[in-house]
Phi, psi and omega in degrees: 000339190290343190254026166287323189288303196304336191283325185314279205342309181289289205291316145350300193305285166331318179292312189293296192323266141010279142306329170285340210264315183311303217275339175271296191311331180301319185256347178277316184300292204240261205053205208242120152266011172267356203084332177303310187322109191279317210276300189278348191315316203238144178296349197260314167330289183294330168276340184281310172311306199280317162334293142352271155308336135327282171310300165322329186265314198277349167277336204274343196251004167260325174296331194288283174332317179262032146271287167339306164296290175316335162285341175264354171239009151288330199262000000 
């Protein structure tokens, strides 16, 4: 139990990571050429965005996860 906090991190990290690096291929691939766009207009926009949406999914998938584990060590 003691290599839980490093495992959030690693996972967090991965996540953050993850997500920026989406959010930029997101804006290098497809992006906005009009300028209208708030989210693909700018690489910066987009990586942030993806930054986000990143950090959000590697907490969803640590809750997921440590639920799971407390139901296996309930039984």
């Amino acid at each position: 139990m003691k290599h839980w906090p490093l495992k959030r991190v690693i996972l967090l990290s991965l996540g953050l990571a993850m997500g920026a690096l989406a959010g930029y291929a997101y804006w290098f691939f497809i992006g906005c050429n009009q300028g209208s766009c708030l989210i693909t207009s700018r690489a910066s926009n987009s990586t942030l965005y993806g930054l986000v949406m990143g950090g959000l999914l590697a907490g969803s998938v640590w809750d997921y996860i440590n639920k799971e584990n407390k139901v296996e060590d309930k039984s």
